[in-house]
N, C-alpha and C positions, 0 to 999 in steps of 0.2 A: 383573219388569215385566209387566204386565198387556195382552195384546193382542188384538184382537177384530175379529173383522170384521164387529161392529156400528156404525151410525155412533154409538155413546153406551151406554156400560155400567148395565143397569138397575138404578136404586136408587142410583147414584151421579151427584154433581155435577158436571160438567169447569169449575174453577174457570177456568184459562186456556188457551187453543189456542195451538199452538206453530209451527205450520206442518204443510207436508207433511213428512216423511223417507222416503227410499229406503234401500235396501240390496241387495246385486247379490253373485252368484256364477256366476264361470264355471270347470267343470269340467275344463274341455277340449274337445279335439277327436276325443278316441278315446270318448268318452259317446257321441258323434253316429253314430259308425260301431255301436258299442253297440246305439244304440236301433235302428236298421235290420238287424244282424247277428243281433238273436236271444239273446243273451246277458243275458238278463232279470234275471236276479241282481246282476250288474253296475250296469246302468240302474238299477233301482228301488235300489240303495245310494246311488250318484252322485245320484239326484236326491233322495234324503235327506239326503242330506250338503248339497247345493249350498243346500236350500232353508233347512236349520237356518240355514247362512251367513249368507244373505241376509237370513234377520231377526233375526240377530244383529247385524248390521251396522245393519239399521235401527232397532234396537231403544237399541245406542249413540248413533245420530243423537239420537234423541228424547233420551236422558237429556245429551245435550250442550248440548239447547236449552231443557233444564230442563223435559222431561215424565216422568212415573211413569206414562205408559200411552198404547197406539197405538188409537184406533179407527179404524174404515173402513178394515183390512186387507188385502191383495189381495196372493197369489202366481200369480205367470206364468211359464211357462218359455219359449222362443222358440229355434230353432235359427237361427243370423243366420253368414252365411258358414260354415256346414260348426260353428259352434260353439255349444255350448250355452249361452242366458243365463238365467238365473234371476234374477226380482230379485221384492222385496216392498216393499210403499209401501202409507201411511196416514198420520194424521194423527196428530203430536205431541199430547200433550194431558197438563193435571194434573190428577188427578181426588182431591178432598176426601177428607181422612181422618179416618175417622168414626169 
């Protein structure tokens, strides 16, 4: 699947928009002491891993609403009560196969 955080992949068509989809990963709560403690090695894995998650997850939404590709993609990470959230959103989309 194709994903971009363009709003529209150039040279190609989006025959149909599908919606928004999200996708969310949270690591835990020992990430958050992590990224404060210094343990950098740690952190930058965890939030490699957390972020692959999340647009994997969004990545399933889109093919469940019947798209073959996300434009206007966006990763955020947020520490929310002491926990890490990672999530990524964009828009479902079918783009012509040419």
């Amino acid at each position: 699947m194709t994903v971009s955080t363009t709003p529209f992949l150039e040279g190609r068509r989006a025959i149909d928009y599908h919606g928004v989809v999200v996708g969310e990963a949270n690591p835990g709560a020992d990430v958050v002491r992590d990224l404060f403690g210094g343990r950098s090695d740690t952190r930058t894995e965890e939030l490699g891993k957390a972020r692959t998650t999340a647009l994997r997850e969004m990545e399933d939404h889109a093919r469940a609403r019947g798209g073959n590709a996300v434009v206007g993609a966006d990763l955020d990470d947020k520490v929310i009560n002491n926990m890490l959230m990672v999530s990524a959103s964009g828009t479902a989309v079918t783009i012509a196969q040419e």
